[in-house]
N, CA, C and O atoms as a GROMACS GRO file, in nm:
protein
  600
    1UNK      N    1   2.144   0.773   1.780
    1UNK     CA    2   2.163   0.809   1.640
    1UNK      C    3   2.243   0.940   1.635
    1UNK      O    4   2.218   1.028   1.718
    2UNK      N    5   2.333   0.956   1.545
    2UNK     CA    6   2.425   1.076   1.540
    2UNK      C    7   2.364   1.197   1.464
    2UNK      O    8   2.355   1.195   1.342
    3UNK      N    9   2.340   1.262   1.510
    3UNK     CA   10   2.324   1.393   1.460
    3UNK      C   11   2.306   1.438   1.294
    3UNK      O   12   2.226   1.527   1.265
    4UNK      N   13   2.390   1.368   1.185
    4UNK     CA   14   2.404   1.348   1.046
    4UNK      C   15   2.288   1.284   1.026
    4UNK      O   16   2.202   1.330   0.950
    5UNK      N   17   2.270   1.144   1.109
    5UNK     CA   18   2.234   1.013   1.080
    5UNK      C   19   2.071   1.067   1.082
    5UNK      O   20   1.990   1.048   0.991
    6UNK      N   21   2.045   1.137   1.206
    6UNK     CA   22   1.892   1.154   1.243
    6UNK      C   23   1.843   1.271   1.156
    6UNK      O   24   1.723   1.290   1.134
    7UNK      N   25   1.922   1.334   1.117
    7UNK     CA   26   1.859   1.480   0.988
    7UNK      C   27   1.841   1.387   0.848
    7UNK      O   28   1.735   1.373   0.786
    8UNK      N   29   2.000   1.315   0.808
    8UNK     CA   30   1.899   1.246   0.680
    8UNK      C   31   1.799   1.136   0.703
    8UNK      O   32   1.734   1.085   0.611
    9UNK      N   33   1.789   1.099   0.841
    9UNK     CA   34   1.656   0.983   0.808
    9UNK      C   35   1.526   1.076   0.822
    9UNK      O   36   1.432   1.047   0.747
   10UNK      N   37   1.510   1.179   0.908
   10UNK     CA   38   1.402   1.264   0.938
   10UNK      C   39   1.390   1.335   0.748
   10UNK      O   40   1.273   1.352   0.712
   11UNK      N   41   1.461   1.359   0.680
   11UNK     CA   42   1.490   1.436   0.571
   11UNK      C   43   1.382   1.329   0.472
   11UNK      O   44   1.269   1.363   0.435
   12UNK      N   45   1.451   1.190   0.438
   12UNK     CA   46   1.426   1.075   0.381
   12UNK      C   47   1.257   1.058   0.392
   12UNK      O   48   1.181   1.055   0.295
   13UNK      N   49   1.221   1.049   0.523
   13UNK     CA   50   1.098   1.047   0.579
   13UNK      C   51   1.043   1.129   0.521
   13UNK      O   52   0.993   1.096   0.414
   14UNK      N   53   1.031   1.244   0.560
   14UNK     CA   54   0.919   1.367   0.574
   14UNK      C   55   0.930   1.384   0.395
   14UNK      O   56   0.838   1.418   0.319
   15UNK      N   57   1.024   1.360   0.371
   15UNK     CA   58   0.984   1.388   0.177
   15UNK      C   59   0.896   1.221   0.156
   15UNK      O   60   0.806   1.216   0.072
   16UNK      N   61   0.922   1.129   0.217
   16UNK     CA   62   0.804   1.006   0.161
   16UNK      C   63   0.684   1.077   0.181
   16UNK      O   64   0.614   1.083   0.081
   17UNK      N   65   0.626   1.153   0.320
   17UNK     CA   66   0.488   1.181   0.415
   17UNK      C   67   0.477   1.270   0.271
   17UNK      O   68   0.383   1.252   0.194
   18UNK      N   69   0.583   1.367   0.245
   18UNK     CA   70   0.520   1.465   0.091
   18UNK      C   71   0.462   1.428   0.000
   18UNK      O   72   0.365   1.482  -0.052
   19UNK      N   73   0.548   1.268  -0.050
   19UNK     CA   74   0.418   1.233  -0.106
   19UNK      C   75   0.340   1.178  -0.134
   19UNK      O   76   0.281   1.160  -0.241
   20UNK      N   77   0.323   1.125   0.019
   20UNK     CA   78   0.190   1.037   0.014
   20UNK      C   79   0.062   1.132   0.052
   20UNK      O   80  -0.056   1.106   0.028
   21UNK      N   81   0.116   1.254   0.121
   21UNK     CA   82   0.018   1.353   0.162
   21UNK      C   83  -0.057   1.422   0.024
   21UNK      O   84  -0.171   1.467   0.006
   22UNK      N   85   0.061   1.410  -0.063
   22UNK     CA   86   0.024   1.493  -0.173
   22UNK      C   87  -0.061   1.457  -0.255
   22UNK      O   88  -0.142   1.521  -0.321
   23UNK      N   89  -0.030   1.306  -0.243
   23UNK     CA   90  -0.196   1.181  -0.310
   23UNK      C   91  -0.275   1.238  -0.254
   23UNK      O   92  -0.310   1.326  -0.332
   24UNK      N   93  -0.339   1.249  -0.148
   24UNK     CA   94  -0.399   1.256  -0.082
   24UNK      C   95  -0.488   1.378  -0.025
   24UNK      O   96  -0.598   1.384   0.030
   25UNK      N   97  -0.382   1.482  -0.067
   25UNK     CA   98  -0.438   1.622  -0.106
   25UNK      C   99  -0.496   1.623  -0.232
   25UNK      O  100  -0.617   1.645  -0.233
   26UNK      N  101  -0.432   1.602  -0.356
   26UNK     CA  102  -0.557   1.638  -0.424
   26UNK      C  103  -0.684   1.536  -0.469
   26UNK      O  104  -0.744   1.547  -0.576
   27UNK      N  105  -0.714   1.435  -0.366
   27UNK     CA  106  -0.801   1.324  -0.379
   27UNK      C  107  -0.928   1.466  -0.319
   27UNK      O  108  -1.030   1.505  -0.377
   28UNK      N  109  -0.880   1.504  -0.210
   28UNK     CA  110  -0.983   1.579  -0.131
   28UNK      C  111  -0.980   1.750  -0.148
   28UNK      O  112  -1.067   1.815  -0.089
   29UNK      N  113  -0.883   1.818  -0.225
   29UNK     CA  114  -0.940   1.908  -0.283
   29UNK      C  115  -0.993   1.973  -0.316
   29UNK      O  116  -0.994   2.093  -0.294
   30UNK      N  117  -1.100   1.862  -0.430
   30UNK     CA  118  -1.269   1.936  -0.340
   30UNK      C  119  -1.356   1.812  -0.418
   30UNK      O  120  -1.330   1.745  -0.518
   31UNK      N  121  -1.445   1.812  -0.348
   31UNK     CA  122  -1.545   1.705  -0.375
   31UNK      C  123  -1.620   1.685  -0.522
   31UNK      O  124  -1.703   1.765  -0.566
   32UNK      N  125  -1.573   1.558  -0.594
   32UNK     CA  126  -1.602   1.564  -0.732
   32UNK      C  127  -1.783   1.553  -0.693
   32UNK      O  128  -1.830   1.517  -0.585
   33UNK      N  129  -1.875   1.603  -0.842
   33UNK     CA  130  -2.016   1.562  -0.854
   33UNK      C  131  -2.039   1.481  -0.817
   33UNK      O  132  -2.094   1.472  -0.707
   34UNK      N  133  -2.003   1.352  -0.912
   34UNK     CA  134  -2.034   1.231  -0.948
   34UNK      C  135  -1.912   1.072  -0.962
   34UNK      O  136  -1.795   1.060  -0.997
   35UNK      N  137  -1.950   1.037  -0.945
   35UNK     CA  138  -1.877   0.909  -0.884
   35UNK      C  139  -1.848   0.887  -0.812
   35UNK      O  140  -1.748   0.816  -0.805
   36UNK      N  141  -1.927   0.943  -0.681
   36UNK     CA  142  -1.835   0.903  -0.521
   36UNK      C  143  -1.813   0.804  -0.497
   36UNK      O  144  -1.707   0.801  -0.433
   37UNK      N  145  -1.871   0.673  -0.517
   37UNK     CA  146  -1.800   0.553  -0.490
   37UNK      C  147  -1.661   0.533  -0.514
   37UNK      O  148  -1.586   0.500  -0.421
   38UNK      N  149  -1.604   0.555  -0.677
   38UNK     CA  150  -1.490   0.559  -0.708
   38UNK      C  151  -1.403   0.694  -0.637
   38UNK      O  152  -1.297   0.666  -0.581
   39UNK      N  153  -1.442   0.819  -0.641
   39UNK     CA  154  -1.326   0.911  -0.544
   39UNK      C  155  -1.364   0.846  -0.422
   39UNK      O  156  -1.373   0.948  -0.355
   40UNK      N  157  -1.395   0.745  -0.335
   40UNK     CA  158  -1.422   0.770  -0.226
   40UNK      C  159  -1.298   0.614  -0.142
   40UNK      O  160  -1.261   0.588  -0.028
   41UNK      N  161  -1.276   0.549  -0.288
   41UNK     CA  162  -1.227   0.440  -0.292
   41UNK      C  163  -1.068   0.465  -0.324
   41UNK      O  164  -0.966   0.397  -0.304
   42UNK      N  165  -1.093   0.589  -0.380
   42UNK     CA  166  -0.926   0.626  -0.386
   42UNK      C  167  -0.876   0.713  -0.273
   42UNK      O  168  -0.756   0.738  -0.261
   43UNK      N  169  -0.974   0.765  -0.183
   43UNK     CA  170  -0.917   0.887  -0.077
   43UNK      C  171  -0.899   0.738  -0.012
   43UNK      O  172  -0.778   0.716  -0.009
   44UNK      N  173  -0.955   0.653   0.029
   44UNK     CA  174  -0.988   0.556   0.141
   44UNK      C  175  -0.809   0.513   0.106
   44UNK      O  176  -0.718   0.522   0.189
   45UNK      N  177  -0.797   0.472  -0.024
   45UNK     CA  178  -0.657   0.435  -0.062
   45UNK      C  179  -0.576   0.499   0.019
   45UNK      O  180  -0.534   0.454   0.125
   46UNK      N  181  -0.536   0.680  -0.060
   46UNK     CA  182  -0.449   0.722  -0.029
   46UNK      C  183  -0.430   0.734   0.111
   46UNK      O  184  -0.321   0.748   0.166
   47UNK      N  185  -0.549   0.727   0.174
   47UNK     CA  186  -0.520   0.808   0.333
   47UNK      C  187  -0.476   0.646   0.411
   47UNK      O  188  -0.421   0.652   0.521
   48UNK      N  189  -0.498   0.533   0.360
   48UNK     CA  190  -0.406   0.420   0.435
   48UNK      C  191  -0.324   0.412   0.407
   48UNK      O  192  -0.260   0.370   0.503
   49UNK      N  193  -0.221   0.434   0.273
   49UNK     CA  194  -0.126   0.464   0.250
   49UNK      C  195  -0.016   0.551   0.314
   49UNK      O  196   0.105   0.532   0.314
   50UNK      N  197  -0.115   0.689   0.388
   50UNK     CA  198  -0.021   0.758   0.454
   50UNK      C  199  -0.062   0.741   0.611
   50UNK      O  200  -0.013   0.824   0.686
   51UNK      N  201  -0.126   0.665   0.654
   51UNK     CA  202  -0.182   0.640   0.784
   51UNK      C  203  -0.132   0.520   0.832
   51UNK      O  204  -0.144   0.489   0.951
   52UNK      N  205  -0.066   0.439   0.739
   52UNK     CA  206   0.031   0.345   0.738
   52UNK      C  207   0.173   0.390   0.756
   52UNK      O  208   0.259   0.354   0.836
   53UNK      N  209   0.173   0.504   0.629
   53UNK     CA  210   0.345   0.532   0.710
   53UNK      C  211   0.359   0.595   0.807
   53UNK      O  212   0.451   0.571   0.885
   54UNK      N  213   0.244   0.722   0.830
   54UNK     CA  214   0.270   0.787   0.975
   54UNK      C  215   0.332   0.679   1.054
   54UNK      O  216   0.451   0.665   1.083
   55UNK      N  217   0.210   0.590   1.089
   55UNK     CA  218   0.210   0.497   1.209
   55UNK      C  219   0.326   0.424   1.202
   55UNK      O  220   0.352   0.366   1.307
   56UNK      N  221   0.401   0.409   1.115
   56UNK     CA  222   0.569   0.313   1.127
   56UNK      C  223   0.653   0.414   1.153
   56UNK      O  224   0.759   0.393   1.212
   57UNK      N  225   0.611   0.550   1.110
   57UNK     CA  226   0.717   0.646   1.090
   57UNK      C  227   0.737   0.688   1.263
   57UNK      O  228   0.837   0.667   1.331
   58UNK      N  229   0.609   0.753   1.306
   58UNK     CA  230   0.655   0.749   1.475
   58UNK      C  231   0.668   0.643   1.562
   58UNK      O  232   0.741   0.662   1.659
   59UNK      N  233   0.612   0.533   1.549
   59UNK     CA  234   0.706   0.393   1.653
   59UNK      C  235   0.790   0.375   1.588
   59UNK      O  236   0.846   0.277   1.639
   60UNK      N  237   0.855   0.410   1.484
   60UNK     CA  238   1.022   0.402   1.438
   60UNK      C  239   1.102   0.512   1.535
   60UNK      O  240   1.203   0.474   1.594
   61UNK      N  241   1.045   0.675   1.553
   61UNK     CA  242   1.083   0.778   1.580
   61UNK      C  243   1.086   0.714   1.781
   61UNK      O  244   1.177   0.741   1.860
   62UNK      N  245   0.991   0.652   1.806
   62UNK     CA  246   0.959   0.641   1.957
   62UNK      C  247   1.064   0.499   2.000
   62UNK      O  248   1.124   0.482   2.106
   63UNK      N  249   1.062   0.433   1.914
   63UNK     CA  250   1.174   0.309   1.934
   63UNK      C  251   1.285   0.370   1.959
   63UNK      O  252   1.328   0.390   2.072
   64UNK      N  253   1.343   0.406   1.846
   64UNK     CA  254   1.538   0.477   1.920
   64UNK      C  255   1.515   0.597   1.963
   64UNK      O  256   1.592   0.687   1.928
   65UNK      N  257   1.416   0.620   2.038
   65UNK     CA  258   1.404   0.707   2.122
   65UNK      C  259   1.384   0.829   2.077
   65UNK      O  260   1.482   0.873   2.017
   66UNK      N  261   1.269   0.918   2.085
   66UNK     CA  262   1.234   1.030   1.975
   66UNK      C  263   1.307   1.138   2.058
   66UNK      O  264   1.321   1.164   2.177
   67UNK      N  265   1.345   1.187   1.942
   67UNK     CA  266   1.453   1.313   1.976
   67UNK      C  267   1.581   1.293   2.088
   67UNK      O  268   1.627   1.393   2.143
   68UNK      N  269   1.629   1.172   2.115
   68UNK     CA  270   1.698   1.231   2.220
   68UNK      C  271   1.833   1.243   2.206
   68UNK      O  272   1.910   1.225   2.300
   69UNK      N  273   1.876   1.278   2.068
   69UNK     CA  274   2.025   1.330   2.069
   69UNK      C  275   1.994   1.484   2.066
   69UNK      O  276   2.087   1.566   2.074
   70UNK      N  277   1.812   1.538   2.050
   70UNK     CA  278   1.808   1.644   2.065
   70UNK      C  279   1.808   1.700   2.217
   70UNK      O  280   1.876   1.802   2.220
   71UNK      N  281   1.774   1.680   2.298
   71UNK     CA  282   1.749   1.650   2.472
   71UNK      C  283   1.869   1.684   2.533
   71UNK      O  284   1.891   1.770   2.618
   72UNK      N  285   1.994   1.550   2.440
   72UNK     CA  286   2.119   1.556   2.498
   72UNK      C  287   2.195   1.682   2.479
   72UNK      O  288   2.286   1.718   2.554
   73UNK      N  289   2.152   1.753   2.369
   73UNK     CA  290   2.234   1.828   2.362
   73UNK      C  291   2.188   2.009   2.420
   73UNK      O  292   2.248   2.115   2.435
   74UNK      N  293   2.067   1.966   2.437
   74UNK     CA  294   2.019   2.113   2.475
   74UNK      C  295   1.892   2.047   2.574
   74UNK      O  296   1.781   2.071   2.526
   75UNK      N  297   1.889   1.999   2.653
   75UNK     CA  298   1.818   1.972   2.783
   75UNK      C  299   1.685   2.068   2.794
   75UNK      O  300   1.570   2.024   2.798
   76UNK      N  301   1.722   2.214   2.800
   76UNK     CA  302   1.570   2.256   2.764
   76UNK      C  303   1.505   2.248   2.686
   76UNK      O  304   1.404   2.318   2.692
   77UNK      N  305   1.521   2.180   2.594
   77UNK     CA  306   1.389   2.180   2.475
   77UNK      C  307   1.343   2.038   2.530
   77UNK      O  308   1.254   1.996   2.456
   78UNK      N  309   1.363   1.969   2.608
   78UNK     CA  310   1.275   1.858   2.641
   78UNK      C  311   1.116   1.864   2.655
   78UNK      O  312   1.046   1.762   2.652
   79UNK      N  313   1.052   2.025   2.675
   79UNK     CA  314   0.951   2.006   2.706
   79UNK      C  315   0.875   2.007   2.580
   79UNK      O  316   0.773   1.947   2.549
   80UNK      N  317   0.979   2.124   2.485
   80UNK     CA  318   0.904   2.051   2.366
   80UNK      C  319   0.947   1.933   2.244
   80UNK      O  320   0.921   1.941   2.124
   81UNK      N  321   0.993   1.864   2.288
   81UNK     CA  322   1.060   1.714   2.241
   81UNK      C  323   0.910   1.639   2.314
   81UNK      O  324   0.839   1.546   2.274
   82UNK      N  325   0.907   1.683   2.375
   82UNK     CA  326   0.786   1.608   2.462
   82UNK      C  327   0.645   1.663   2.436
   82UNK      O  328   0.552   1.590   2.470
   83UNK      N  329   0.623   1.755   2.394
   83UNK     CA  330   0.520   1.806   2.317
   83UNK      C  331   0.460   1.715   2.210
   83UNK      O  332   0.353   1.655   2.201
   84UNK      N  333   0.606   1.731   2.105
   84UNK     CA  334   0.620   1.659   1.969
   84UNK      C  335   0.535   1.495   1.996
   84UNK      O  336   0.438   1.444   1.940
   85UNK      N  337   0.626   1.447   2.110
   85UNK     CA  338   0.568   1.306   2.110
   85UNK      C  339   0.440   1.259   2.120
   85UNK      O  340   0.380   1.164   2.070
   86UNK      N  341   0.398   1.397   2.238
   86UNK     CA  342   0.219   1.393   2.234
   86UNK      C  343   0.199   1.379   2.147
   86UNK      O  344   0.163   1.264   2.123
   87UNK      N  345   0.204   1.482   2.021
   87UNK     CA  346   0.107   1.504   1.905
   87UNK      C  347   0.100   1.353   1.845
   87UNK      O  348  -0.015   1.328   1.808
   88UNK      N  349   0.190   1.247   1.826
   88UNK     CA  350   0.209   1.144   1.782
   88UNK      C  351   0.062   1.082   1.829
   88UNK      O  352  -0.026   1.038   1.754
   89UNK      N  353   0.058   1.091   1.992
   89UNK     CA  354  -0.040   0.976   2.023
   89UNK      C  355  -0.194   1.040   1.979
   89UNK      O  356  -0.296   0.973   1.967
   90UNK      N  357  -0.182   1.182   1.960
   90UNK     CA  358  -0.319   1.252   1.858
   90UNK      C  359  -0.293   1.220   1.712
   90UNK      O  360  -0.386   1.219   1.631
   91UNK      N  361  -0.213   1.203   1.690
   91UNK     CA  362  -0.223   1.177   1.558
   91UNK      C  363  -0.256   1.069   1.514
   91UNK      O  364  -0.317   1.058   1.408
   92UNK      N  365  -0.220   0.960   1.596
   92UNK     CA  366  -0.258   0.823   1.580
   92UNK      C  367  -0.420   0.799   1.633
   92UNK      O  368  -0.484   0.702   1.592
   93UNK      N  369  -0.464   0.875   1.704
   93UNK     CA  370  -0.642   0.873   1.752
   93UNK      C  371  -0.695   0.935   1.623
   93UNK      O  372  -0.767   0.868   1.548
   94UNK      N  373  -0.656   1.078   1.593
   94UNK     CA  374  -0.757   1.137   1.459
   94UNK      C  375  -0.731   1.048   1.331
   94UNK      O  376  -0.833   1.039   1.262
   95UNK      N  377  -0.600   0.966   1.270
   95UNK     CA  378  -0.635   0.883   1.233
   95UNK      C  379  -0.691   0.770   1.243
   95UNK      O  380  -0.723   0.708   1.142
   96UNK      N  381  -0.709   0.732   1.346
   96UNK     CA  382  -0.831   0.606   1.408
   96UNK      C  383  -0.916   0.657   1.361
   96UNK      O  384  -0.977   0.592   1.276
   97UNK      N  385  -0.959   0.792   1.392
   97UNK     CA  386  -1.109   0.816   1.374
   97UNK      C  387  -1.109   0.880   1.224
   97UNK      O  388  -1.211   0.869   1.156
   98UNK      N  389  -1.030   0.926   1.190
   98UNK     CA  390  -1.099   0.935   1.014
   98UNK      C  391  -1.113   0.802   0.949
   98UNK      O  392  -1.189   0.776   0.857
   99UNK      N  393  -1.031   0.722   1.009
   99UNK     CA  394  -1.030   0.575   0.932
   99UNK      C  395  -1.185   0.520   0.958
   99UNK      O  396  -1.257   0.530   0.858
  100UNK      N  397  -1.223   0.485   1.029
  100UNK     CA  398  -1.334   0.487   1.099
  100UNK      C  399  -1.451   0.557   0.974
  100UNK      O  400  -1.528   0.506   0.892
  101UNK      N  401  -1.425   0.655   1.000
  101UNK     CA  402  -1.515   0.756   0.926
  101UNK      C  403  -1.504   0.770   0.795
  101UNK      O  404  -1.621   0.778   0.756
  102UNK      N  405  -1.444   0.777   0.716
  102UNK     CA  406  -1.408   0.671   0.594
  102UNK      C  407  -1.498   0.538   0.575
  102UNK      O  408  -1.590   0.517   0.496
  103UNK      N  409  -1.443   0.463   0.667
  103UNK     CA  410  -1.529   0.348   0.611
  103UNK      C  411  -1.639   0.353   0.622
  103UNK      O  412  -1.694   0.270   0.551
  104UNK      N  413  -1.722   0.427   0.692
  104UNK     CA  414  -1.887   0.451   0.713
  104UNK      C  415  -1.923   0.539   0.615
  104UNK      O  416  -2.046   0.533   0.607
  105UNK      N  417  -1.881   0.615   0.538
  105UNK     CA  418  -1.922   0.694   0.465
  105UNK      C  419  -1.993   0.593   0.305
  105UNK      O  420  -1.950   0.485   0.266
  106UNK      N  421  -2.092   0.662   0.251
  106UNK     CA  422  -2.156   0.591   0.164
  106UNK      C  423  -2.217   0.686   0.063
  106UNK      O  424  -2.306   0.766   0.092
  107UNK      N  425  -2.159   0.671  -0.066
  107UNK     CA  426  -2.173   0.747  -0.177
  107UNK      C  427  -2.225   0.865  -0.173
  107UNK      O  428  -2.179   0.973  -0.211
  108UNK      N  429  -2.356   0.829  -0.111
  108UNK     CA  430  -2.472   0.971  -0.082
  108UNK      C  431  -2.444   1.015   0.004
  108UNK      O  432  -2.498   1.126   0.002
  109UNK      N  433  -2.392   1.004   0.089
  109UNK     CA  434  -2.295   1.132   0.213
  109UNK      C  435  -2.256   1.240   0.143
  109UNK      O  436  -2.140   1.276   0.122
  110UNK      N  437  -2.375   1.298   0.103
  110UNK     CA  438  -2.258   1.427   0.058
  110UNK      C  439  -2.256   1.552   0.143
  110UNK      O  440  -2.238   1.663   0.094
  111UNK      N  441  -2.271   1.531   0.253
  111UNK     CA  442  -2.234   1.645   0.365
  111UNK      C  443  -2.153   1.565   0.414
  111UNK      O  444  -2.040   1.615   0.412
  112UNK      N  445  -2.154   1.462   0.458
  112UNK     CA  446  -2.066   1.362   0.542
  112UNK      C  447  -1.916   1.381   0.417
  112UNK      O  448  -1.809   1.422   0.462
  113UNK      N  449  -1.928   1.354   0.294
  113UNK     CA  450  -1.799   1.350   0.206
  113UNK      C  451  -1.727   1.498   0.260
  113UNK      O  452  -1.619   1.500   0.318
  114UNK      N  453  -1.828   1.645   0.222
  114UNK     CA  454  -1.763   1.741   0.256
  114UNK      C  455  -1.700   1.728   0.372
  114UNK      O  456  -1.588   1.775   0.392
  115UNK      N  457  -1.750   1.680   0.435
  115UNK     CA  458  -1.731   1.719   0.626
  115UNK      C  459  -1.552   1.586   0.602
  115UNK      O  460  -1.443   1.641   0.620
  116UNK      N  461  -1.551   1.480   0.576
  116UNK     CA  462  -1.450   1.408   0.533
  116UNK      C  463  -1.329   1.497   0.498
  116UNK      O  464  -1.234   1.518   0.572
  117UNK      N  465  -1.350   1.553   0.353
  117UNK     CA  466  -1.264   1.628   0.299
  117UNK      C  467  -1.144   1.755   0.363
  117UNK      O  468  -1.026   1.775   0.334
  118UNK      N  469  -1.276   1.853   0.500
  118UNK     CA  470  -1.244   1.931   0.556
  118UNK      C  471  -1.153   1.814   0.630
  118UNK      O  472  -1.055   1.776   0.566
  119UNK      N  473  -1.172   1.764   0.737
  119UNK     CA  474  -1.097   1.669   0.841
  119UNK      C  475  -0.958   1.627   0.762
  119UNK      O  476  -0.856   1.650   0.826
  120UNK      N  477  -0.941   1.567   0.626
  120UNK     CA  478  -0.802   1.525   0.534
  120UNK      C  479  -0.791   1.633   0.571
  120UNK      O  480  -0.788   1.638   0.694
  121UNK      N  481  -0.782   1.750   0.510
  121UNK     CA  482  -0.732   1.872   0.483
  121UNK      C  483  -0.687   1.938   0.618
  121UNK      O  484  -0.620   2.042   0.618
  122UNK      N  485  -0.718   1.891   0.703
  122UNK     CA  486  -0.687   1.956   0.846
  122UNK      C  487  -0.595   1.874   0.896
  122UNK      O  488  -0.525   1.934   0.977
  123UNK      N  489  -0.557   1.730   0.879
  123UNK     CA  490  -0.490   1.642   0.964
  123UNK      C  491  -0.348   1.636   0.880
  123UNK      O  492  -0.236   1.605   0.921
  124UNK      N  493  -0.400   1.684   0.720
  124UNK     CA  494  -0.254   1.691   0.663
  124UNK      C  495  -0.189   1.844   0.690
  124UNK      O  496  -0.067   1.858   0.678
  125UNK      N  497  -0.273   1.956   0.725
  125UNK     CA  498  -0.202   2.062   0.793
  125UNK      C  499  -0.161   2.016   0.899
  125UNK      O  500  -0.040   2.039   0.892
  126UNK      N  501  -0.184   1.950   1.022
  126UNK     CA  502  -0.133   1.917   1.099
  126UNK      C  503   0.006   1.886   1.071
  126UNK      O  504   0.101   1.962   1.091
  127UNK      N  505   0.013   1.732   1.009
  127UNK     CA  506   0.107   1.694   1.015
  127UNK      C  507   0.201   1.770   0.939
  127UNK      O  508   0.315   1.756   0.983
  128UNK      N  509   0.188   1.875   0.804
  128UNK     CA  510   0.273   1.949   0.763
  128UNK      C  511   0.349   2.034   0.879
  128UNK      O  512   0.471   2.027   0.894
  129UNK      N  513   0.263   2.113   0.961
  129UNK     CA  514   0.296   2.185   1.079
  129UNK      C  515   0.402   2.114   1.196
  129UNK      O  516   0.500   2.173   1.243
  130UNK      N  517   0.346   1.936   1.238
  130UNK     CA  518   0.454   1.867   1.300
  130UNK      C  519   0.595   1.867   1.249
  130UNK      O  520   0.695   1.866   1.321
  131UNK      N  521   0.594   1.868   1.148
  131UNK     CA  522   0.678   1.772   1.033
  131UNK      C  523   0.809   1.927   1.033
  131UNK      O  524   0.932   1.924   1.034
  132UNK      N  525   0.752   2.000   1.032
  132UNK     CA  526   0.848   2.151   1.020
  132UNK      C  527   0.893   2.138   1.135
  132UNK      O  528   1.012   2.114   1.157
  133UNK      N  529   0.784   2.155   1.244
  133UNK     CA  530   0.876   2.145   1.389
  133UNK      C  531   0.974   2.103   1.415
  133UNK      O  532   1.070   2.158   1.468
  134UNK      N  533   0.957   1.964   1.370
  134UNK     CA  534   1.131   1.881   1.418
  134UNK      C  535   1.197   1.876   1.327
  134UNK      O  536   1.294   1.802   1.342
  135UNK      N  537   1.185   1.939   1.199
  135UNK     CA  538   1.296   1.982   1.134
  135UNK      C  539   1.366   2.089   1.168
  135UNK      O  540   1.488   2.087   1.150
  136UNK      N  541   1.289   2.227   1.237
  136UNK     CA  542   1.286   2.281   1.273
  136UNK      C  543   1.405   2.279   1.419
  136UNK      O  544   1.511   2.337   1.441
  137UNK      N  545   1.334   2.196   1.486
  137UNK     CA  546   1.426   2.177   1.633
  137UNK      C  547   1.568   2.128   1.606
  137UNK      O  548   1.677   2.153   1.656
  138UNK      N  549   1.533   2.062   1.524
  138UNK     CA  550   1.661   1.930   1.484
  138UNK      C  551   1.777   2.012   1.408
  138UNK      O  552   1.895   1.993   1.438
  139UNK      N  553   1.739   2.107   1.307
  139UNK     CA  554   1.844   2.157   1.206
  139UNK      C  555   1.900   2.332   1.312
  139UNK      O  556   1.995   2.405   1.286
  140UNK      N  557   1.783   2.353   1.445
  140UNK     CA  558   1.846   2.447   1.509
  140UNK      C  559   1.922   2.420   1.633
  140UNK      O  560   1.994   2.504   1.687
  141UNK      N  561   1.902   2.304   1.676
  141UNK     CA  562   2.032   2.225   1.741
  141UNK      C  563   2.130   2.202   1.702
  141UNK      O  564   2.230   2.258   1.746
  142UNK      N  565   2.134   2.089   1.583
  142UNK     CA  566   2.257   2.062   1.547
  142UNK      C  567   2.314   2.156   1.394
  142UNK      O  568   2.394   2.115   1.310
  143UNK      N  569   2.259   2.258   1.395
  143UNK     CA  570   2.267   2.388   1.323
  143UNK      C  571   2.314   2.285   1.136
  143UNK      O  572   2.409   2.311   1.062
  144UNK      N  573   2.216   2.184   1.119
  144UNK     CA  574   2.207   2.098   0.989
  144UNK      C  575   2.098   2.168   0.895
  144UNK      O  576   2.013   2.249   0.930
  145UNK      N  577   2.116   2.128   0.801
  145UNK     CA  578   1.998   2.145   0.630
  145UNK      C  579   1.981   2.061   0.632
  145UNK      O  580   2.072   1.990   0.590
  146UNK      N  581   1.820   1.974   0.695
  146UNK     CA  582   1.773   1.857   0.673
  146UNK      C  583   1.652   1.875   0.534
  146UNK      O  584   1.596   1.780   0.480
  147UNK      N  585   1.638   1.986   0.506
  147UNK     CA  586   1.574   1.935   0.389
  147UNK      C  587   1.448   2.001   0.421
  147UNK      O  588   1.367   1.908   0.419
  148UNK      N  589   1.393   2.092   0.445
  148UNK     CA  590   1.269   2.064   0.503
  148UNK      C  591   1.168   2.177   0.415
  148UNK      O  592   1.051   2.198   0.448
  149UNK      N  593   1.231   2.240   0.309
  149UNK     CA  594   1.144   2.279   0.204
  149UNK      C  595   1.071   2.212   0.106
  149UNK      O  596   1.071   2.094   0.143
  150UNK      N  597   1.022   2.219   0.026
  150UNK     CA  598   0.938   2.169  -0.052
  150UNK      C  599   1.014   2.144  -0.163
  150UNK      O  600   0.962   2.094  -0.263
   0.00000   0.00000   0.00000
């Protein structure tokens, strides 16, 4: 992928993850009183919604090969091109396991909901934090504006 090509699809992307993350942030926010069945049916929503695109978004990124017009062009950052990819295969386990944990949760969990809420709120810092990185790497290689403000 050419250099243009991989900043606006990374660009395209990471503004969808904005906002599906952003559903999804204020689902968990903070834990309503009353009706957990219903907030609990919409976090469950939003977070497959974005646990769905993660998961296409990096075996899309790992198929044509993640990062490697970045590699080609600056060889030392391979180790962290290779970093990046790790986080993928953590990212895809802590969503296993919130998914997981999600579905076990049951209205009256309400330490279990809090304890839920903290975990969203941590996995979408994560991925905010990934998500800069390789905009980050990508727009200081090929010295591009992929977009990567808010």
């Amino acid at each position: 992928m050419k250099p243009e090509e991989l900043a606006h699809w990374i660009s395209e992307e990471h503004q969808k993850v904005r906002e599906l993350a952003g559903r999804l942030r204020e689902c968990v926010v903070y834990v309503p009183r009353t009706n957990h069945e219903k907030w609990l049916c919409g976090v469950r929503e939003a977070f497959e919604h974005l646990r769905a695109h993660l998961t296409k978004h990096m075996s899309l990124e790992e198929n044509e090969g993640y990062m490697v017009s970045v590699v080609e062009q600056r060889p030392a950052l391979s180790r962290e091109v290779e970093r990046l990819a790790h986080e993928h295969g953590e990212f895809i386990r802590l969503m296993n396991d919130i998914h997981q944990h999600l579905l076990d949760l049951q209205p009256q969990d309400q330490l279990l909901i809090r304890d839920s809420c903290h975990r969203l709120r941590d996995l979408l810092s994560y991925v905010e934090h990934h998500k800069n990185e390789e905009n980050l790497l990508v727009s200081s290689v090929f010295n591009l504006d992929i977009g990567a403000g808010e």
